[in-house]
C-alpha positions as CSV (number, residue, x, y, z in Angstrom):
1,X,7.5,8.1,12.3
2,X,4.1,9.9,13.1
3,X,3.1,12.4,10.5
4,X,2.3,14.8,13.0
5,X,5.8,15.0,14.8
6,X,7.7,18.3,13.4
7,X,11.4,18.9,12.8
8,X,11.8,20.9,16.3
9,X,10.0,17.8,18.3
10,X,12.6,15.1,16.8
11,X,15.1,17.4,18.2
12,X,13.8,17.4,21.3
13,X,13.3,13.8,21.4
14,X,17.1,13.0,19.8
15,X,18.3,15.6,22.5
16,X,16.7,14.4,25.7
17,X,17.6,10.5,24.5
18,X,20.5,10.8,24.3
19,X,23.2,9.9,26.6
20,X,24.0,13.6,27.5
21,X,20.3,14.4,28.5
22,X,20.2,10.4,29.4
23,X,15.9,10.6,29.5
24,X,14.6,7.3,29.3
25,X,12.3,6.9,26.5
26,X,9.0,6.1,29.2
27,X,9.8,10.0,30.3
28,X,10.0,10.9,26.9
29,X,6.9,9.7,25.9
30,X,5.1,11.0,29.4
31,X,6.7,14.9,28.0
32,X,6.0,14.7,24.6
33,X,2.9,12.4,24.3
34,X,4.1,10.7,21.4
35,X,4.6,6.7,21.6
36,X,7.4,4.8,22.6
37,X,7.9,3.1,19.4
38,X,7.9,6.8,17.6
39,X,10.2,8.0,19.8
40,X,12.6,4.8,19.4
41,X,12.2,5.2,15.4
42,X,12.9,8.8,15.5
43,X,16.6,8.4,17.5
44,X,17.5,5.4,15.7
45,X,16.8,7.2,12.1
46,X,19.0,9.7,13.8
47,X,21.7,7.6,14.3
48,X,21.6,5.8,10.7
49,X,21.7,9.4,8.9
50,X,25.0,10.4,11.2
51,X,23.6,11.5,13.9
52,X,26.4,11.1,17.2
53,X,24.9,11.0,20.4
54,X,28.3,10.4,22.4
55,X,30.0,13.6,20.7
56,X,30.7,16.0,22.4
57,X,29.5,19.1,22.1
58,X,26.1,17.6,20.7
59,X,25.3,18.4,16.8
60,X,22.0,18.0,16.2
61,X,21.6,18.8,11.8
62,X,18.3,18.7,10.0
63,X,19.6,16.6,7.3
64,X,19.1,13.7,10.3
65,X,15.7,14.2,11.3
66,X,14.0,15.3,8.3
67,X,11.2,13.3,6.8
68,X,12.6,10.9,4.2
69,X,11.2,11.1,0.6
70,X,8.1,10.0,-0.1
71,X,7.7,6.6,-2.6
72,X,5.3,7.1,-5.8
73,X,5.3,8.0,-9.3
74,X,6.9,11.5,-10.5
75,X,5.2,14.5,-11.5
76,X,4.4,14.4,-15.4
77,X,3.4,18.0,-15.3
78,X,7.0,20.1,-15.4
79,X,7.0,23.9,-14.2
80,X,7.6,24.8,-17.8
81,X,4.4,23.1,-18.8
82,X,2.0,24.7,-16.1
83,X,3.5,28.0,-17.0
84,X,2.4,27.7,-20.6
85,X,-0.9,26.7,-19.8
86,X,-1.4,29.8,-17.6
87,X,0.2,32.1,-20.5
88,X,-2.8,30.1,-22.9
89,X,-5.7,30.7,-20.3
90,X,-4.4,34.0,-19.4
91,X,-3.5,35.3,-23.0
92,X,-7.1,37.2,-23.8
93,X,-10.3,37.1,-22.8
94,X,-11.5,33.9,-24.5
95,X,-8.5,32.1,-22.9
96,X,-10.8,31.2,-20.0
97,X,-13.8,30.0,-21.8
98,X,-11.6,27.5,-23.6
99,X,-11.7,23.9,-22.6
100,X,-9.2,21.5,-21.5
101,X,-9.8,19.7,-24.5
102,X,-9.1,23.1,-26.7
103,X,-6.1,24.3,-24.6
104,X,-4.3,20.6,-25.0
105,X,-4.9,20.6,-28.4
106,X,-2.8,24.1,-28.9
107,X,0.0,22.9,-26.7
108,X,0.0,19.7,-29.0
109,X,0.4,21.6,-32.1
110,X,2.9,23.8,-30.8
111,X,5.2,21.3,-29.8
């Protein structure tokens, strides 16, 4: 899918595909600007994820078109860690003149 295509243009495109609306994807493209092979991608990732484009009346949910979950390794840093790293910077006034160095070697001696 194109990283620029929004939530409310997939539904467009799932909607005018298919059957119902019955646009070909050629007059899709020409509406939306978007390539054929995007468009194509987008209604068949709508289909896999349960999308029913023969049901009547049509259902269109987000859970079909959102973007899938992006690959890579997982944040290391946890919410409970940045907020005690704020409270150490923030704590006085010589919080912020302390380097990363200093403020890593408090949280290590705390733990």
């Amino acid at each position: 899918m194109a990283p620029n295509t929004d939530i409310a243009t997939r539904a467009l495109i799932v909607t005018l595909k298919s059957p119902i609306v019955g646009k070909t994807t050629a007059e899709i493209a020409e509406k939306t600007g978007l390539p054929k092979r995007t468009i194509n991608a987008i209604y068949a990732r709508a289909i896999e994820r349960g999308f029913e484009p023969n049901h009547l009346p049509l259902h269109i949910r987000d859970e079909w078109l959102e973007d899938a979950p992006r690959p890579g390794r997982p944040k290391k840093q946890t919410e409970e860690l940045s907020n005690t790293v704020l409270a150490k910077v923030r704590q006085d006034q010589y919080g912020r003149k302390k380097t990363c160095a200093d403020i890593a070697g408090e949280l290590c001696r705390d733990s």
